[in-house]
C-alpha positions in Angstrom: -48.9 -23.4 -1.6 -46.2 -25.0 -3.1 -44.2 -28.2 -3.1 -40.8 -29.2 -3.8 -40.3 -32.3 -5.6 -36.6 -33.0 -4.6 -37.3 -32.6 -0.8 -41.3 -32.4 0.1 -40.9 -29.7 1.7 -44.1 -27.5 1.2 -43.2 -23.4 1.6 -46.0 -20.8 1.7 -45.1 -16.8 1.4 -47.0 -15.1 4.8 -48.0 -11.6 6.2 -45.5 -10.9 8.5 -48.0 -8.6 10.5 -51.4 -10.4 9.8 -50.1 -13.9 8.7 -52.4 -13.5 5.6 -50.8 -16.2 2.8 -50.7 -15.0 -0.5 -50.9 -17.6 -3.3 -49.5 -14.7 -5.8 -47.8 -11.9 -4.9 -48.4 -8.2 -5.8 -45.4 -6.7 -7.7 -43.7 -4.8 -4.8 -44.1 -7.7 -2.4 -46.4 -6.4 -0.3 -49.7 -7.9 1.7 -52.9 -7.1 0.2 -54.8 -6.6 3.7 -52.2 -4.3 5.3 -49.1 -3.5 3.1 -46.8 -5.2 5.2 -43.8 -7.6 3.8 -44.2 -11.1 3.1 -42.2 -14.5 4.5 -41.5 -17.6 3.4 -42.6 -20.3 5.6 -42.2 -24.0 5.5 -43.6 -27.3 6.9 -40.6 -29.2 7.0 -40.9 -33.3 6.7 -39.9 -35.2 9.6 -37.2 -36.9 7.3 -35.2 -33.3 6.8 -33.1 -33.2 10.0 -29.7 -32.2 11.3 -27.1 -34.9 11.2 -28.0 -36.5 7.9 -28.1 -32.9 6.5 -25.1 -31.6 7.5 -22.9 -34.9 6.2 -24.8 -34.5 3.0 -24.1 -30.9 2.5 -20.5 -31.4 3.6 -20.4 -34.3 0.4 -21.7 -31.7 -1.7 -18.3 -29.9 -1.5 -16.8 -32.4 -3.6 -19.4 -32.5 -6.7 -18.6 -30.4 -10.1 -22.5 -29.7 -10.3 -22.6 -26.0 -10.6 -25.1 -25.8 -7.8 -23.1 -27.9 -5.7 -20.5 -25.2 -6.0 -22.6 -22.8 -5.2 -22.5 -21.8 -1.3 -26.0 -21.1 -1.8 -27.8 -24.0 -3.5 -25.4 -26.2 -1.9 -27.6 -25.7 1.0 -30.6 -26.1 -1.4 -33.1 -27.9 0.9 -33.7 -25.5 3.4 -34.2 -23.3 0.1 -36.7 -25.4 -1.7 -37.7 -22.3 -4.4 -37.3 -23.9 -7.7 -38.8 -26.4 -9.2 -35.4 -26.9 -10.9 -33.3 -26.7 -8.1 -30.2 -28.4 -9.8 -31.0 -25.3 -12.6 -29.8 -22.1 -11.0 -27.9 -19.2 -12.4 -25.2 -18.9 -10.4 -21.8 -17.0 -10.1 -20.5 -19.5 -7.6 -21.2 -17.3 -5.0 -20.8 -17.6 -1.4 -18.0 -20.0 0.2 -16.6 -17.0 1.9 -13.9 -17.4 4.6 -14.0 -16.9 8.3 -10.9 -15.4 9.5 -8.8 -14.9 12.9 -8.5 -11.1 13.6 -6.0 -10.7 16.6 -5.4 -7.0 16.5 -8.7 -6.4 16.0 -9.8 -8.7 19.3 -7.4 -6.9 21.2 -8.5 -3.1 20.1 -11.9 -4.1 21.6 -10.7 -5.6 24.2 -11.8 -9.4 23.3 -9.5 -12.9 23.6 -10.7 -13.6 20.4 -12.4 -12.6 17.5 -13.5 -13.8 13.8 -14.9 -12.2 10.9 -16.8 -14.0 8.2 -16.2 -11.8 4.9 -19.1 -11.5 2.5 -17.2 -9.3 0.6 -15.4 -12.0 -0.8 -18.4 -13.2 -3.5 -18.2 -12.6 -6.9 -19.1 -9.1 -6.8 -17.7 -7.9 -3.8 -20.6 -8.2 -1.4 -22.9 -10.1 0.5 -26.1 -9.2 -1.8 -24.8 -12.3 -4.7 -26.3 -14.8 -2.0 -29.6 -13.1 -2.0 -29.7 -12.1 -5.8 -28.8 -15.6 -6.8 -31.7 -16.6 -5.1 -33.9 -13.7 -6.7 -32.5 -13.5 -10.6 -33.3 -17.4 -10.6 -36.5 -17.4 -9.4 -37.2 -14.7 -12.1 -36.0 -16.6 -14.9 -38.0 -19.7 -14.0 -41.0 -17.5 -13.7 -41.0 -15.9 -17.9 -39.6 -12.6 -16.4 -37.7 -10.9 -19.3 -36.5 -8.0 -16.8 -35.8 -7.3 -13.3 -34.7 -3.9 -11.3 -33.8 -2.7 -8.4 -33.2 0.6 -6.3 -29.9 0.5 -4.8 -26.8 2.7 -3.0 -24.3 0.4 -4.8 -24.0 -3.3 -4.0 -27.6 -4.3 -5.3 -27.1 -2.9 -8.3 -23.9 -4.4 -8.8 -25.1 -8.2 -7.9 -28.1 -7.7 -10.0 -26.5 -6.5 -13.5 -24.1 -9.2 -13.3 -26.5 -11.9 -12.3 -29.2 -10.4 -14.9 -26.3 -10.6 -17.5 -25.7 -14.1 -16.6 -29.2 -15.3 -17.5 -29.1 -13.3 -20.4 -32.2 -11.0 -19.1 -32.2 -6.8 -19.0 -32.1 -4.7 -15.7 -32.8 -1.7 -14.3 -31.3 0.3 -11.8 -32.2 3.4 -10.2 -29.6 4.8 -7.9 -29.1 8.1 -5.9 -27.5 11.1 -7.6 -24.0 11.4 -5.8 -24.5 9.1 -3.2 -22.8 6.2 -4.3 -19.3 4.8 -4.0 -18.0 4.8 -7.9 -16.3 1.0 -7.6 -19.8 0.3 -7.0 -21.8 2.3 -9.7 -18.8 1.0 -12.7 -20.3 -2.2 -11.8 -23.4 -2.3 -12.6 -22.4 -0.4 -15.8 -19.6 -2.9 -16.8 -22.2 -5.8 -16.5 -25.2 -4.3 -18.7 -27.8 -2.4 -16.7 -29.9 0.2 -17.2 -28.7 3.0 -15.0 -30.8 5.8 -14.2 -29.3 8.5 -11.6 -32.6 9.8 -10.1 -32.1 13.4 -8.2 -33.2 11.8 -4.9 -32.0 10.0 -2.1 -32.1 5.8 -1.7 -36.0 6.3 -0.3 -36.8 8.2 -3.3 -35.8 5.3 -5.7 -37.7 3.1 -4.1 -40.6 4.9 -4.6 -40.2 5.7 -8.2 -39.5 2.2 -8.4 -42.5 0.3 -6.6 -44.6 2.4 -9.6 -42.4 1.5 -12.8 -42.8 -2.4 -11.4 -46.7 -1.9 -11.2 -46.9 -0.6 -14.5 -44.6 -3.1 -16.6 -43.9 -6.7 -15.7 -40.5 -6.4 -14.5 -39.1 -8.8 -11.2 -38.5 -6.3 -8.2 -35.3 -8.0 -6.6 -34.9 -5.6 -3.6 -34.7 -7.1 -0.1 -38.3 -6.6 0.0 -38.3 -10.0 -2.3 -38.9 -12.7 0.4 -36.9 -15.2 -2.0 -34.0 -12.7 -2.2 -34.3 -13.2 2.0 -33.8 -16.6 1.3 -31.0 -17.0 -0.2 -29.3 -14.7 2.2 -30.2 -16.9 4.9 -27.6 -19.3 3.5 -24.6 -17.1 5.1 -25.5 -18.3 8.6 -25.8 -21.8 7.3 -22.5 -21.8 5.4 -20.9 -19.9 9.0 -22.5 -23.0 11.0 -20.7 -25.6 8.5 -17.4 -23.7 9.2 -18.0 -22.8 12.9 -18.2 -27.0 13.2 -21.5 -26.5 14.1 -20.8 -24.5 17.4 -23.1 -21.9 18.1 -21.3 -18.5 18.4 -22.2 -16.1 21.1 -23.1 -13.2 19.2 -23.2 -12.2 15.4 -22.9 -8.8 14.9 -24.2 -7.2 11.2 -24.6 -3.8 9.9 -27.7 -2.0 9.7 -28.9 -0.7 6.5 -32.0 -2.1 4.7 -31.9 -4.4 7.3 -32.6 -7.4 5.5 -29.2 -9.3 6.4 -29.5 -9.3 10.0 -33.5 -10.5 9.3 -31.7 -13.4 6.8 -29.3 -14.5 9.2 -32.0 -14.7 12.4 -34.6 -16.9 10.1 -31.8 -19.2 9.1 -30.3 -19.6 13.0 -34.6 -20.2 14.1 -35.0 -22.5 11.5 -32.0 -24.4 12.3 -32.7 -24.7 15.6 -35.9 -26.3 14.4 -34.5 -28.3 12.3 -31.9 -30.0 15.3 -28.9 -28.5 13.4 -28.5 -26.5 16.6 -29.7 -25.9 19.8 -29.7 -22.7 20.9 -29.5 -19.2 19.0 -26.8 -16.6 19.4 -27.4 -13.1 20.2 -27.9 -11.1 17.0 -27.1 -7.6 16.9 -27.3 -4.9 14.8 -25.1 -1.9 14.2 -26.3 1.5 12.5 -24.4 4.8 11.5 -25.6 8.0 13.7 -26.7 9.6 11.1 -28.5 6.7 9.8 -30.4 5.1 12.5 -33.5 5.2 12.8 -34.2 1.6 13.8 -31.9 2.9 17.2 -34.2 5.8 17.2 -37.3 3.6 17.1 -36.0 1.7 19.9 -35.2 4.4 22.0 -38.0 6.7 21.6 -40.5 4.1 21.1 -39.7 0.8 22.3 -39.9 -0.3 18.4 -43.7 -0.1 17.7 -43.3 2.6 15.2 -40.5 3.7 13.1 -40.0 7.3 11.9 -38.1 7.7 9.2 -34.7 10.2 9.0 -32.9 12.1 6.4 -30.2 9.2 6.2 -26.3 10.8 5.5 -23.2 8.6 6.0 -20.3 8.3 4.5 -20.8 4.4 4.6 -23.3 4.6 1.8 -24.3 0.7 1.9 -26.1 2.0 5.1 -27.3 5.2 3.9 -30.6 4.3 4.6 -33.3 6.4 6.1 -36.8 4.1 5.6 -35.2 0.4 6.2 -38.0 -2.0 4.7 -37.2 -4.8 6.7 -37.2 -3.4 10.1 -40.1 -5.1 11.4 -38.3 -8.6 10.6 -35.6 -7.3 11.5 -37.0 -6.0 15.3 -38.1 -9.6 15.4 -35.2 -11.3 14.8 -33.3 -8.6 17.9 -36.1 -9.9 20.0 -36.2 -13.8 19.1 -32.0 -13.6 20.0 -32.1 -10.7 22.6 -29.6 -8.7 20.7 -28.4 -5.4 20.6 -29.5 -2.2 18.1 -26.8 0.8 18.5 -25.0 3.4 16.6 -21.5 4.7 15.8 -20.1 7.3 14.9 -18.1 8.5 11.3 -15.0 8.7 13.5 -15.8 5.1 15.2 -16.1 3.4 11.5 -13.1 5.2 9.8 -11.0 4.0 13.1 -12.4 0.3 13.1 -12.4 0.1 9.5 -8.3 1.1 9.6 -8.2 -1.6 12.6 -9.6 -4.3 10.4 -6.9 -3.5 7.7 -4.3 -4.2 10.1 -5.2 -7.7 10.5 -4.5 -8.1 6.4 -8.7 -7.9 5.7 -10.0 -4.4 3.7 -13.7 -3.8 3.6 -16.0 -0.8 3.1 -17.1 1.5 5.4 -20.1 -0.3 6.2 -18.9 -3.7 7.2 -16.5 -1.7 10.0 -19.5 -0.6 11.4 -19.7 -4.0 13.3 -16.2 -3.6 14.7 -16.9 -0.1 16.0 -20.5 -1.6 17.1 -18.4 -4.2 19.3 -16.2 -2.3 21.1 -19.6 0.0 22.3 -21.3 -3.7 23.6 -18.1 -4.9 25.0 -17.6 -1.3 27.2 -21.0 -2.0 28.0 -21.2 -5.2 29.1 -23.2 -6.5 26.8 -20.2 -9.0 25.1 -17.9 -10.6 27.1 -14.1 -10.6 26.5 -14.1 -14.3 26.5 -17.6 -14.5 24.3 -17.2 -16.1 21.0 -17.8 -13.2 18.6 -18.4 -13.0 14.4 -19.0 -9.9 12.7 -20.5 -10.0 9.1 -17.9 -8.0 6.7 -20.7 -6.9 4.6 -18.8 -5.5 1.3 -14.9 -5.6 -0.2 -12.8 -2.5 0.6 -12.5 -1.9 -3.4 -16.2 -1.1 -3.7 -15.4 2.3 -2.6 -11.1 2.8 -2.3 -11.8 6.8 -2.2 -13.0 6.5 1.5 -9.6 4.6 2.1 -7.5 7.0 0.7 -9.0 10.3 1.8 -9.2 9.0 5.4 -5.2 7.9 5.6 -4.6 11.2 3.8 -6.4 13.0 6.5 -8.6 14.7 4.5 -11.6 12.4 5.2 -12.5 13.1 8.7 -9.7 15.3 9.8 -11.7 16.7 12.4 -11.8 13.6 14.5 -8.4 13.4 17.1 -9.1 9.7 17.7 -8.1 8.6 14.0 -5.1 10.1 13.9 -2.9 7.3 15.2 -4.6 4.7 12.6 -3.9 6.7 9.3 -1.1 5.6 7.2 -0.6 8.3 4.6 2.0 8.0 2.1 5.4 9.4 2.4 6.8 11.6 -0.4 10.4 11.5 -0.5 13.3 12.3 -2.9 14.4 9.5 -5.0 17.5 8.3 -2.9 18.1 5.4 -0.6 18.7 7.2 2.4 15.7 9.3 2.4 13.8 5.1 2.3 15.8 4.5 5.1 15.6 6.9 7.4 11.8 6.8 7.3 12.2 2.8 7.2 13.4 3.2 10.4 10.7 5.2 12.4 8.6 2.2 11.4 10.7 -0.3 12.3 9.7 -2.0 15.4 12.6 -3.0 18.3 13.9 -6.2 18.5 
């Protein structure tokens, strides 16, 4: 068990399964009774509560203490981690913006519709507010090194976050199965980047047995403290939101440890009187990515089986998701949704977002493609108050963007056809601008 001076709040890691504690983790964050992840868990003091929290984390705003700038440890006492909390190494990550998307609303058939964009943290995705989280706790704790397996944006926040605290880091990524935006990251900031012939699974497993041989941090999402810090995304939404409880917040499914993030950070508001009710989280997969769908609908989620993961959204090219027991939970604590799309339906959405003035990767347009499915359904309502979690910057992987307004992405799907944009070649006189200026040209 341990304390936090700053706020007395006392935080205990737990079995998620058997609700073992565990005073000192093993290296790959597993339980020592039955191998499932662990939790953090807290036994807040009756002094930590809603109002005088949220004016004192709104004051923060204004300070010049790094942390303070930091959309993460702004929020730091409902992420009492550190026993230097004012100490972290940060990157100024999170303070992403929520923005209006009225073409996209009206595509899937909503009144309205916002989108709170993750890929707008320092490296381009939502990870930073996890690794932040992680990469401190590891410097605090003597760690010289820290790794990670990764199909791109883990890598990425971890090198630069390692680089920042001046420690090394490893990274073990899939041959060919990651976007390049993604992979020049992780070199530009310093890692150690090994290409192992295998697919995202396969790291992990080479990686849980190079941790248990040298003392090197693990940062996956497997880290309960990486968990943490994500949580802070559905705090930061809440301060934005005004504190009004959306209906539904709709994430991506991959390694599924956002969706488990954001649905500990809306229970432990609730307990905390910073809101009072929870809104329906759900979670969108690729087809050929899904088995959390699969579990669900073969088995009513009490086992999951894993698949040969392929997608061209390779932040969700993931066939063994760790975290889908926390994240089963956190569908069945909110009553959300679990379904797929399809390659077609994330090329279209993604193109859909664009239009609206807001690029992201394949991944994040999952959620778009996911909403239209609920709202046919009947499952969202055209007047339901609706954010979807833009998980990654359209620059982590601009080949997908151009091969799919080229046509030469997915040029066997009719229904994406009316949202490519490819470029025009032309000769190099004004007339030949003009005329095609004005087939674009909408009437008066």
């Amino acid at each position: 068990m341990s304390v936090s001076a700053k706020s007395a709040t006392s935080f205990a890691l737990r079995c998620i399964q058997c609700q073992a504690e565990c005073e000192q983790p093993s290296p790959d964050f597993r339980c020592a009774a039955c191998r499932n992840l662990l939790q953090v868990v807290y036994q807040w003091p009756e002094a930590l509560r809603g109002q005088q929290l949220r004016k004192l984390w709104l004051e923060r705003r204004l300070s010049p203490i790094p942390a303070d700038q930091s959309g993460v440890w702004r929020f730091r006492e409902l992420l009492p981690i550190l026993s230097r909390p004012l100490d972290p190494v940060t990157l100024r990550e999170g303070n992403t913006p929520i923005y209006d998307l009225p073409r996209c609303a009206q595509a899937a058939g909503m009144r309205h519709l916002l989108a709170k964009h993750q890929g707008m943290n320092p490296t381009g995705s939502f990870k930073d507010t996890g690794m932040t989280a992680a990469i401190s706790l590891a410097r605090e704790r003597g760690f010289q090194w820290v790794a990670c397996a990764s199909t791109g944006n883990t890598s990425a926040s971890m090198a630069a976050y390692a680089a920042r605290a001046g420690m090394g880091s490893l990274v073990l990524i899939p041959e060919g199965k990651i976007a390049w935006g993604k992979l020049a990251q992780s070199l530009e900031y310093g890692a150690v980047t090994c290409q192992l012939r295998t697919d995202f699974d396969g790291c992990v497993r080479v990686l849980s047995e190079v941790v248990q041989r040298l003392p090197i941090y693990l940062v996956n999402s497997v880290n309960p403290f990486r968990v943490e810090g994500q949580k802070t995304i559905a705090l930061e939404m809440m301060e934005q939101l005004n504190w009004e409880v959306p209906d539904h917040v709709i994430v991506p499914g991959g390694n599924l440890a956002n969706s488990s993030a954001l649905g500990k950070a809306f229970l432990e508001m609730r307990e905390l009187g910073l809101i009072s009710r929870l809104p329906r989280i759900s979670i969108i997969q690729a087809e050929g990515a899904n088995p959390l769908v699969r579990s669900l609908r073969e088995n009513q989620g009490r086992e999951l089986q894993p698949v040969q993961a392929e997608t061209l959204a390779t932040a969700i090219r993931i066939g063994n998701p760790a975290s889908w027991k926390k994240a089963l939970a956190v569908l069945r604590a909110t009553e959300g949704a679990c379904i797929d799309v399809s390659e077609g339906e994330m090329a279209v959405a993604k193109a859909e977002i664009g239009s609206d003035g807001i690029g992201c990767e394949p991944a994040s347009a999952a959620t778009l493609a996911g909403l239209k499915r609920l709202v046919r359904d009947g499952f969202v309502g055209p007047e339901d108050r609706v954010v979807l979690i833009l998980t990654g910057h359209m620059l982590k992987d601009p080949e997908y963007t151009l091969l799919f307004h080229r046509g030469e992405l997915l040029a066997e799907y009719a229904e994406a056809q009316p949202s490519r944009r490819p470029p025009v070649l032309l000769d190099a006189n004004a007339d030949s601008v003009l005329r095609v200026l004005e087939t674009h040209r909408q009437p008066a």
